[in-house]
N, C-alpha and C positions, 0 to 999 in steps of 0.2 A: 785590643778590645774586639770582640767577635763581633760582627757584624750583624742585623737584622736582617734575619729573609726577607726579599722582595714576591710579594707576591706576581703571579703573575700567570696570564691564560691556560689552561689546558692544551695540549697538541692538538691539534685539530677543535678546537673551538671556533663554532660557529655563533655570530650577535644574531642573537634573538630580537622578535619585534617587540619595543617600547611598550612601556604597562605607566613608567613614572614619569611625570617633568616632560617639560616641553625645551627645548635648547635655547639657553638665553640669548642668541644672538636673533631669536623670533620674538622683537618685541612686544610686539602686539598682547604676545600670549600672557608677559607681567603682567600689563599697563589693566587687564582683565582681573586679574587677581588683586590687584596693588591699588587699584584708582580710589576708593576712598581712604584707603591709610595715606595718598600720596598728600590726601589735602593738607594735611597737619607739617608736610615735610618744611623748609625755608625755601624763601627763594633764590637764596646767593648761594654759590659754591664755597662748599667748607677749606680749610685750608691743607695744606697738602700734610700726609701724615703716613706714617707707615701701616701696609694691608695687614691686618690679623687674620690669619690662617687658620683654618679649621682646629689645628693641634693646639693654638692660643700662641704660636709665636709670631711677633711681628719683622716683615720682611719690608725691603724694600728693592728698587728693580735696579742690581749691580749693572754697569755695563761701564765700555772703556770706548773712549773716544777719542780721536786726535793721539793715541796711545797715554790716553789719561785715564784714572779711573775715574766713574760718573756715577750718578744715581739718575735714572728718569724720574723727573716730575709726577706727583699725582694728584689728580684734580675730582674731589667727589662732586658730583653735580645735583643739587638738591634742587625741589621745586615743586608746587601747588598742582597743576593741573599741565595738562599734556600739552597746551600749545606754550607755556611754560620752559618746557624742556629743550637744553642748550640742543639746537640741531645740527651741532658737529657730530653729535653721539648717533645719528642717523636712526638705526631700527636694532641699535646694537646697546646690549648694554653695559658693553667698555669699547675702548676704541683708543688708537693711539695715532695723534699727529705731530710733527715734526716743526719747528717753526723754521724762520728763513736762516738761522745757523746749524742750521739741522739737528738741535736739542729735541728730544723726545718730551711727551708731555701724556702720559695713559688716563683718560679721561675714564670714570667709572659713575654708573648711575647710582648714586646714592639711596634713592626710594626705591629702585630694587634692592639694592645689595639687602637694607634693611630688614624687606618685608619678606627675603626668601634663603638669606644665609645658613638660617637653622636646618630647614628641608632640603638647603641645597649646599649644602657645606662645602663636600666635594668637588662640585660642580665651580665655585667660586672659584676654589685652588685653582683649579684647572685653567678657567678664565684670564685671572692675575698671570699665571708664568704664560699662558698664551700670548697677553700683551705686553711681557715681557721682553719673550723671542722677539715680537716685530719691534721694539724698542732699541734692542741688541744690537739689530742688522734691520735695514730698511726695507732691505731686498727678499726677504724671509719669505715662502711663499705659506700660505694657511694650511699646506699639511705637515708643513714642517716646523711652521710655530707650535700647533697641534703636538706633536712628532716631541718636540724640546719642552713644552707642557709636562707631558705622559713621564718621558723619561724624569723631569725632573721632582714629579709627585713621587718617583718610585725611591727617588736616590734620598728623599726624605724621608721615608716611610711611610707616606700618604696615601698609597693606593693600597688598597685590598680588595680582596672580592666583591664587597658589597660597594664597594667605593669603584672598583670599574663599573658595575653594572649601573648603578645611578647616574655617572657620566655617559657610556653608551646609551643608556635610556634615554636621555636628553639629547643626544645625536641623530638618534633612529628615529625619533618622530617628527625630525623634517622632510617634509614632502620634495622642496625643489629648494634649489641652492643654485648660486652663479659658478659658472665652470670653475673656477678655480679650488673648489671646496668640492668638488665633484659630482657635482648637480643634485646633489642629493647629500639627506646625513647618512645613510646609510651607508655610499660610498667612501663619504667624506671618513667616516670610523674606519675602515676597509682600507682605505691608502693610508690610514694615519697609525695602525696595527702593521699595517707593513715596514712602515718608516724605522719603526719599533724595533722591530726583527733585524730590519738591515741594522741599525745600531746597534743595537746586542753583539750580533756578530761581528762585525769593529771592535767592538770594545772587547771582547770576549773571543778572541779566536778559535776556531772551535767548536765551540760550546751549541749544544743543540739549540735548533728555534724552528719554533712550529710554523706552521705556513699558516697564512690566514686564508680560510676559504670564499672563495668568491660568492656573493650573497645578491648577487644578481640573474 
């Protein structure tokens, strides 16, 4: 069976500044959008359930442990009003904590997910396989969860054009970021587009990749 092209940057493509979305790991900017729909939400967390992905299929997060296969745990967390809100989830709207056997558990905001799936479809994808990666491996650093995100929209057929730029979009309009994300989204897209390329080229020997330009 022939394979689906992956879409994928131009040579020398440069990220443009944000027009769409704000990146949901900047809660603040939902809880703005979302705070009266949030009223109507529950207040107990729903049961765990597989993510439906923008394409309508449902996934859940594969991973191997103890040289076992495993499924991470998923926890939606519903709730009325912002002091409401499980503060494991901090300013993020998924997150993933490990208990003391080192089971993974990806916590995801439910009154987001709800109120912006449609407008941010994309963006969700992207979210799930990012809490994924850190579920995988504990030690996963965020351009590389990023990095295993990107790759993995692509190996679905989930990224397209308009589908990078609404994830970049959401990127680029963070101002400051903690160094590990690379103090910024702007950088954080920029290391996470390279990560990309070096993968390609692994997987692809050969094969051309464009360089990402420095946008700083």
């Amino acid at each position: 069976m022939a394979q689906t092209p992956v879409w994928q940057p131009a040579p020398g493509y440069v990220p443009r500044l944000a027009t769409r979305f704000f990146f949901l790991a900047s809660w603040q900017a939902i809880w703005l959008i979302t705070a009266l729909a949030a009223l109507a939400a529950l207040l107990s967390s729903a049961p765990a359930h597989a993510f439906t992905l923008s394409d309508g299929a449902e996934v859940h997060c594969q991973l191997r442990q103890d040289d076992h296969p495993g499924t991470a745990t998923e926890r939606w967390v519903n709730y009325r009003t912002q002091s409401e809100r499980d503060p494991e989830l901090g300013k993020a709207v998924a997150v993933v904590r490990f208990d003391d056997q080192g089971r993974p558990t990806i916590l995801i905001d439910a009154v987001a997910y709800k109120q912006s799936k449609q407008v941010m479809a994309a963006m969700w994808d992207f979210i799930f396989f990012h809490e994924c990666a850190h579920a995988k491996d504990p030690e996963q650093s965020e351009i590389g969860a990023n990095c295993a995100a990107y790759i993995e929209m692509q190996e679905r057929g989930l990224m397209n054009a308009i589908r990078f730029k609404d994830i970049e979009a959401a990127h680029l309009r963070i101002m400051n970021l903690p160094e590990q994300y690379g103090g910024n989204g702007m950088e954080f897209w920029r290391l996470t587009l390279e990560c990309v390329e070096r993968e390609r080229a692994r997987s692809v020997p050969g094969a051309p990749v464009h360089s990402a330009q420095k946008t700083r």
